[in-house]
N, C-alpha and C positions, 0 to 999 in steps of 0.2 A: 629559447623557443620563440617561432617568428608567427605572425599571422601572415594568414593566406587565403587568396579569395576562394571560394569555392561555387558547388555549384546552386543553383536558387530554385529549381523545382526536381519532383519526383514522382514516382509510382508509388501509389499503396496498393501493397494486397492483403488478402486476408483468406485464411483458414477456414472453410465455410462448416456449421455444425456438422457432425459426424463423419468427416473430413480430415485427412492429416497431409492434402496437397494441399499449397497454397493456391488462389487465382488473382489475375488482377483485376481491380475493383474500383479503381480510383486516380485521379492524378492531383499530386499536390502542390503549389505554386508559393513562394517566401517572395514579395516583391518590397517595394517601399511605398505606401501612400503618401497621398497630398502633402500631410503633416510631414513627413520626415518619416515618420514610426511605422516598425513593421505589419505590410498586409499577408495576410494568408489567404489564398485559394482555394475553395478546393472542388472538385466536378467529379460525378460519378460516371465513370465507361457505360458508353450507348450495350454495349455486350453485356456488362453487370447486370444494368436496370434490367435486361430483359431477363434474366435466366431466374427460374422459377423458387429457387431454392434462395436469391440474393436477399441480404438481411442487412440493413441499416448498422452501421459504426459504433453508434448509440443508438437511446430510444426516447433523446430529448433536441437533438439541434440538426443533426442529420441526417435528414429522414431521406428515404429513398427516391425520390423524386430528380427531372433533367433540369437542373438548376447549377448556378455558379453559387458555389456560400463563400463570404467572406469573416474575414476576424481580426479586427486589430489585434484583440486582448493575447494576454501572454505568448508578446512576442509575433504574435500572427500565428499562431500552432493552435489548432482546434483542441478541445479541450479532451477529446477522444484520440486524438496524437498525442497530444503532449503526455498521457496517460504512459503509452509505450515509451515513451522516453525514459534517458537514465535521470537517478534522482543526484545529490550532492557527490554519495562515495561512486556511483559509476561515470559520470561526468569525470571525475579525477581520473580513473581508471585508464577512460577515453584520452583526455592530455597526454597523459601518459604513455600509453600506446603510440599515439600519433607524432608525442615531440612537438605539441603547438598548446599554449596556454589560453589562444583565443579561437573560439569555434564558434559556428552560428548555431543555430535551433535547427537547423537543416545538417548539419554537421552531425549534431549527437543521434538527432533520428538515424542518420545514412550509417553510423559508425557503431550505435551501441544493439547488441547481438540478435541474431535471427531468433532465436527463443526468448522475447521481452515479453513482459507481463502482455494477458490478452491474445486475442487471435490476429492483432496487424501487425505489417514488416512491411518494411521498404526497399527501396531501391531504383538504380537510374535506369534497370531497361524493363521495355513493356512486359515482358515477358517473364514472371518471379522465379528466381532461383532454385532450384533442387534446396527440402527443408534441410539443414543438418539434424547426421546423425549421431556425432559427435560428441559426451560429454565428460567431464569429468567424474572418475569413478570416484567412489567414496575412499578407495583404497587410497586415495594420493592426498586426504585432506590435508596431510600434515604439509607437507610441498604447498597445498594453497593457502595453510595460514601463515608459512614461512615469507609466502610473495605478500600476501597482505599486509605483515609488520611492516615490511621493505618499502610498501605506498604508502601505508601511514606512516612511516619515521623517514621518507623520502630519502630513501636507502638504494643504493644499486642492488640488483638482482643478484645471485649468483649465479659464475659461470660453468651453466648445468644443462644440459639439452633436456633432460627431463623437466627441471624447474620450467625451462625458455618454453617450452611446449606448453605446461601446465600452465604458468602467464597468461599464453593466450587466449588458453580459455578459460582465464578470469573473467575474460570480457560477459562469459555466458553469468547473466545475472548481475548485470551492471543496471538493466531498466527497470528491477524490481521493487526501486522506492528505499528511500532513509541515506544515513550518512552512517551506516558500522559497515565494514568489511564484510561482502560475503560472495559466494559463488554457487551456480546451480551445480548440482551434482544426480549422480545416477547409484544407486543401486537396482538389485531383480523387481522392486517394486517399484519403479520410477523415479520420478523428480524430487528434488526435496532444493531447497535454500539453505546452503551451509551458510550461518554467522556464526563469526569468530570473534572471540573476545578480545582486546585492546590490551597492550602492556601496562597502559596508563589509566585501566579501570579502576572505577572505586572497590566495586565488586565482582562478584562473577556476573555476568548478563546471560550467558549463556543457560546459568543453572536456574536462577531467580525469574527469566523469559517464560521458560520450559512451565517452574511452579505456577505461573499465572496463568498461565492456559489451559491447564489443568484443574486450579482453583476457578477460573470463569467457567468450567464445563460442570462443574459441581455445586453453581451457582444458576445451571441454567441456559447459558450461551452454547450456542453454535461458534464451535472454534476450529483452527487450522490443526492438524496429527502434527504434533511433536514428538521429537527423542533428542537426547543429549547425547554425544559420543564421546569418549577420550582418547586426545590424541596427543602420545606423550605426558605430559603436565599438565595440558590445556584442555578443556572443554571448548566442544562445538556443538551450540544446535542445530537440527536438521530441522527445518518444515516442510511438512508436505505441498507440492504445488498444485491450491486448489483447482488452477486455473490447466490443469494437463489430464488427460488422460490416457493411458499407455495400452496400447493396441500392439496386433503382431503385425500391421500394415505402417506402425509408426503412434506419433502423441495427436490423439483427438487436441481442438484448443477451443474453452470460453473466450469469447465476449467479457470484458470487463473494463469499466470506466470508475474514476474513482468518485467521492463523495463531493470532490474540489470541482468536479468537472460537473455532476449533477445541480450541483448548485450554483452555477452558472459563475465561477469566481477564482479568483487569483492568490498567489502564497501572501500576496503583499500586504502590510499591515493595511494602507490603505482600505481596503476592501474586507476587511474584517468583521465588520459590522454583517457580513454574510456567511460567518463561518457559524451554523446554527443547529445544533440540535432538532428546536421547533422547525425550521425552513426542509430541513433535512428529509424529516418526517412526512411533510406535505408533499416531495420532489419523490419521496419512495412510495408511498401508498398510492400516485398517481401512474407508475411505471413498471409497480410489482405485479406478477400474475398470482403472488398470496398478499394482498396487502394489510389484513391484519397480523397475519405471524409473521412478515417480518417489523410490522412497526411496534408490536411486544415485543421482538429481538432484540430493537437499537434502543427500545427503554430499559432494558436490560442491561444494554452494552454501556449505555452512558450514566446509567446510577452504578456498575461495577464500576468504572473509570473514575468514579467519584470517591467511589470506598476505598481506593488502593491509590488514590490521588496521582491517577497516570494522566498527568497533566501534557501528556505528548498526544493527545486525542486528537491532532488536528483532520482535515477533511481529506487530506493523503490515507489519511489509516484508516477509511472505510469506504469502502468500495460496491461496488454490484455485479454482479456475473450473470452472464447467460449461456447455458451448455448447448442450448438448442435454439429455441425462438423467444422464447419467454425469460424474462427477464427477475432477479431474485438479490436480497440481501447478502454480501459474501459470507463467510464463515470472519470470525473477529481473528484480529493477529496485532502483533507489537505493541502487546500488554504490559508496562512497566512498570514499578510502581517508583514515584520520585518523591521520598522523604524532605520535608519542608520544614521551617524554625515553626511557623504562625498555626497555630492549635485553633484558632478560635475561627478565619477564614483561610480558605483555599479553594482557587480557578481554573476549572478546566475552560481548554482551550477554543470550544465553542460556546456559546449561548445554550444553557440548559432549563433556563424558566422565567419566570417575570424576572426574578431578579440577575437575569444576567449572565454570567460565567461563574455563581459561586457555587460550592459544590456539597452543598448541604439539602439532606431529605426534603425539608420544604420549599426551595427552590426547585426540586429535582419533581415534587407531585405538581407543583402549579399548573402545569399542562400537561399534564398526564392525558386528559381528554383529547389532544391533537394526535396522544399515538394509540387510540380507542381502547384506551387503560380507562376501567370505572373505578372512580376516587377509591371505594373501599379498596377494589383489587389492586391497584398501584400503590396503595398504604402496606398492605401485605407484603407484595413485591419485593418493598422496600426493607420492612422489617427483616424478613426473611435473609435477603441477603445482605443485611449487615450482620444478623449475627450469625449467619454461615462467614463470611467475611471475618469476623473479630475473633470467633470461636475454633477457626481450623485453618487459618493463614499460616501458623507456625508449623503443625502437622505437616501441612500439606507441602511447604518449603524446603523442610528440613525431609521427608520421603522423598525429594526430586535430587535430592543431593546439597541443596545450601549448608553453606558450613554454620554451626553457631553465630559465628563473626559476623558471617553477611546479614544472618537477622536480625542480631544489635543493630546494626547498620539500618534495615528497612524497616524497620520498626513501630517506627512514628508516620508510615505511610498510613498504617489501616486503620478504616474506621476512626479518623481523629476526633475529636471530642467536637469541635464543632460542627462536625455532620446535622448535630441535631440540634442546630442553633434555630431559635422563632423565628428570630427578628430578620423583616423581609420588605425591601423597597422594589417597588417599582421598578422598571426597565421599558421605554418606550423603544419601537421600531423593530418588534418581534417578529411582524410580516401576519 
């Protein structure tokens, strides 16, 4: 695999609500600043701004006004771009495809699939391409978890014109975010995200995914439609794609930016100190058109995160949609829960109260008041769903299909004992 220069600006379009043509809307520019480091461009079409119906990328940095915006930050890709991008396992997908190990941020844009998370797409000419209609049926999952073994175990294909076909459009569902294997698929009721399970799993993810979503909906949350399928030996979950909706003219598309991009911040440890629960909350309730039920939602979201110690909560895995103009908390999705040795502490992956990232009920009420939870009712809250949490995690596991094995296995995720530890320091620069 060789590097190759490519090219350094583009067109954005975008899917306007109630809409399934794309238009274009934008032009996007990767240059180099003074520094060395990369700038991003980017300028709204004099055509855009005028048409009646044009609606802002986000609803926090680019507003719709005749301006040039710039961005060093990640890479020079606005954080409303960088959204549509592929995440870890579609970036590989993209190498792959292309036979080049080095690509720029303008690369994965131009390369990863006209159906990415969200209502934008790209490309080099002013004029956006016919959407596809294109997807992989459900009927071929087994063919697309056979290609996916093949990218995870950096395996050659087989020589299959079905499979070479089905390959390609792997690429569909390469920008949806994470690093497991998966691909958009179609049945009569639309879109869904097939993930497919690893050889080199501990357990099933598939099965145990599915139970959490189910266990968060029984707890409360607003969550993505799941089903499990089997294909062959293996499970596949399917999610629904909240971000589509299926017309006989084609797929309406939300607006959606993820939580990384609301909060104005980067994957990089560095900047970490911004991955925040509280921060979170004050960035939602300023951009929601409900902003107290969704900032009940995400206290919801982040005390269950704590009870099933799904320490993968980062600011990728929560996001905001907008079907229309108004903008809204997503439905919750890539619920895990990650079994750990330490009984006594455990960190979720944001800032969830004075004290910090620990993920215990009294760190979890301490600002309860920032997401217009009254102490008593976030006391509730809390009870409640720990021992909905302690009292039917197993039920509920084992009805989705976990085998015994796997709940030995998860076991020591829920509800660990020191959830309800007292003792509580301080944490400066909560914002």
């Amino acid at each position: 695999m060789i590097s190759r220069p490519g090219p350094t600006e583009c067109f954005v379009y975008i899917t306007l609500p109630g809409t399934t043509e794309p238009v274009t809307a934008a032009r996007f520019e990767l240059a180099t600043g003074r520094t060395g480091a990369p700038l991003g461009r980017l300028v709204y079409g004099k055509s855009y701004l005028e048409r009646r119906d044009a609606v802002p990328f986000d609803p926090i940095e680019l507003k719709l006004i005749s301006r040039v915006y710039e961005t060093t930050m990640m890479n020079g890709v606005f954080g409303a771009l960088r959204d549509a991008t592929p995440d870890s396992w579609g970036r590989r997908v993209i190498e792959r495809h292309l036979g080049r190990a080095v690509l720029s941020e303008l690369d994965y844009l131009l390369n990863s699939p006209d159906d990415r998370a969200g209502a934008l797409s790209f490309g080099l000419g002013q004029k956006p391409p016919a959407p596809k209609r294109k997807f992989n049926q459900t009927i071929v999952l087994a063919k697309l978890q056979a290609i996916a073994d093949a990218i995870v175990n950096d395996e050659e294909l087989p020589d299959d014109p079905e499979v070479t076909q089905a390959g390609e459009l792997l690429l569909e569902g390469t920008s949806m975010g994470g690093a497991r294997p998966k691909a958009v698929v179609e049945d009569d009721e639309g879109l869904w995200i097939a993930k497919f399970n690893r050889s080199d799993d501990k357990w099933n993810h598939a099965r145990i995914e599915h139970a959490m979503l189910v266990l968060a909906q029984a707890c409360g949350l607003t969550t993505a439609e799941s089903k499990v399928v089997s294909v062959g030996a293996r499970d596949v979950l399917l999610i629904r794609r909240f971000d589509r909706e299926k017309t006989d003219a084609g797929y309406q598309r939300a607006r959606m930016v993820s939580a990384l991009t609301l909060l104005r911040t980067e994957d990089s440890a560095q900047l970490r100190d911004k991955w925040s629960y509280i921060l979170l909350v004050e960035e939602l309730r300023r951009v929601s058109s409900e902003p107290k039920k969704d900032a009940m939602e995400l206290f919801r979201r982040m005390c269950f995160n704590a009870l099933i110690s799904n320490t993968d909560d980062h600011p990728r895995n929560h996001a905001i949609i907008a079907k229309e103009r108004d903008w809204s908390l997503s439905p919750a999705y890539d619920l895990m829960p990650v079994p750990q040795v330490s009984l006594e502490r455990r960190d979720l992956a944001m800032i969830c109260g004075d004290q910090g990232r620990v993920a215990n009920a009294r760190n979890l009420l301490s600002q309860s008041a920032r997401f217009l939870v009254h102490d008593d009712d976030a006391g509730s809250v809390v009870d409640a769903m720990k021992d909905r949490v302690k009292g039917t995690w197993y039920e509920t596991a084992r009805r989705a299909g976990v085998s015994e094995k796997d709940c030995a296995r998860i076991a020591g995720a829920f509800a660990y004992p020191g959830f309800d530890l007292e003792q509580i320091q301080p944490v400066e620069g909560l914002g």
